[in-house]
N, C-alpha and C positions, 0 to 999 in steps of 0.2 A: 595397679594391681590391687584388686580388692584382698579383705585381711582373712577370708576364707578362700581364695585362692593362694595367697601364700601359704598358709598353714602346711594346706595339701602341697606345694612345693618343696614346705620344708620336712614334713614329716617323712618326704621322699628322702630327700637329699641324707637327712638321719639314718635311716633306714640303708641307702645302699650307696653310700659315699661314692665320687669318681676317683679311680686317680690320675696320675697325671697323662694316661691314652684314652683320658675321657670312658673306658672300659669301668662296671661295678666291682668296687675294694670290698675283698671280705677281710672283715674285720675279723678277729679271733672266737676263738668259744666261751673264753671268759668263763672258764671254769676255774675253780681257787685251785691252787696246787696242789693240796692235799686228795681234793678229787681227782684231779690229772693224776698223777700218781698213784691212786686206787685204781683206776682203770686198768685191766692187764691186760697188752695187746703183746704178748711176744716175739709174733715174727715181724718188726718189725722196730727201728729205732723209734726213739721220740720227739723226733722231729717229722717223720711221717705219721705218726700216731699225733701230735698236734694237727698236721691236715686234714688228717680224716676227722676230729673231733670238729674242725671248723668249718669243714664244708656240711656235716651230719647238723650242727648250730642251723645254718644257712639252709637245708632243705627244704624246699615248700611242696614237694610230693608227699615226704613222710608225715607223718602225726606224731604225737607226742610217744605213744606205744609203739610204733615202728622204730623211732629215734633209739629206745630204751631197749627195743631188742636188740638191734644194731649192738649197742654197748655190751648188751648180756654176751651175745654170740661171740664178741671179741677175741677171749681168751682162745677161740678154735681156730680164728681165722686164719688164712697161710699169706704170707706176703704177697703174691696174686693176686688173690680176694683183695685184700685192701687197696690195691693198684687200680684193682678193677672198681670197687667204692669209690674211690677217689677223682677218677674218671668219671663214671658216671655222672658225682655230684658235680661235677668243672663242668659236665653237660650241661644239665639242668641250670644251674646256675647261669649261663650263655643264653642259655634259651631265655628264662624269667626275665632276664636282663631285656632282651629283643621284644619284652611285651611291653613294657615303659617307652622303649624304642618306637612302638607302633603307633602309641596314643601321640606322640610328639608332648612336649612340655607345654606347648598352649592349649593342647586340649585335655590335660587332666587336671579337673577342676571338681570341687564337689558338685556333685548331682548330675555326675557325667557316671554312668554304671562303669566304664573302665576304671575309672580311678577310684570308685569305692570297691569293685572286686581285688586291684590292685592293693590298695591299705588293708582291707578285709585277711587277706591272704596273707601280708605280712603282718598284721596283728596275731592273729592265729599262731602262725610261725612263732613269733617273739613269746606270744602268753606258753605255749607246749615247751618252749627250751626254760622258762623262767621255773615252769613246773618240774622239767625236769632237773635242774640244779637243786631243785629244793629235794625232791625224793633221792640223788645222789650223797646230798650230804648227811639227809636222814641215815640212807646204808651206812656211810662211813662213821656216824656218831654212836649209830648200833653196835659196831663191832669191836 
């Protein structure tokens, strides 16, 4: 295996870990606590309100101002609504997943257009939540 097809394996494998059903682990939202804790989602514990921040993390439909509205709109949402988010995002996520699934692992290589729209798409993703942690903590430094 050459060392620019690794890379492109591993950047994968970083990016959307397996776990042990061979299925994509999401990883949390890695948001500091005191953010998690500014966020006001009321109808709904914090253990659901940690889902939804982590599947909102993981979204590759939304952009970085859809992510941040999400948050804003929070404090109205009713426990359905977030059921219903959180569904959604388990979709999408199922779905992104099945596009990795399509290329097979020997065929995402660089200079294969799947596998740079694939890394494309999860850079993106990664740079808009990076951006958004930083304007979250701005809020909370403000206040």
């Amino acid at each position: 295996m050459s060392n620019s097809t690794k890379s492109c394996h591993l950047s994968l494998l970083k990016t959307k870990p397996l776990n042990r059903e061979g299925s994509p682990e999401i990883v949390g939202h890695e948001l500091p606590p005191k953010v998690f804790e500014m966020i006001f989602l009321p109808a709904v514990n914090d253990e659901i309100k940690n889902e939804l921040l982590t599947f909102l993390r993981w979204s590759v439909s939304l952009d970085y101002d859809e992510k941040l509205q999400v948050i804003d709109s929070m404090p109205t949402l009713t426990a359905f609504q977030v059921e219903s988010l959180i569904s959604v995002f388990n979709e999408e996520n199922l779905t992104f997943a099945e596009l990795k699934d399509d290329f097979g692992n020997e065929n995402i290589i660089p200079g294969n257009e799947g596998c740079k729209l694939y890394l494309d798409v999860i850079s993106r993703r990664d740079s808009d939540w990076v951006e958004l942690k930083k304007t979250l903590l701005r809020r909370l430094l403000s206040e």
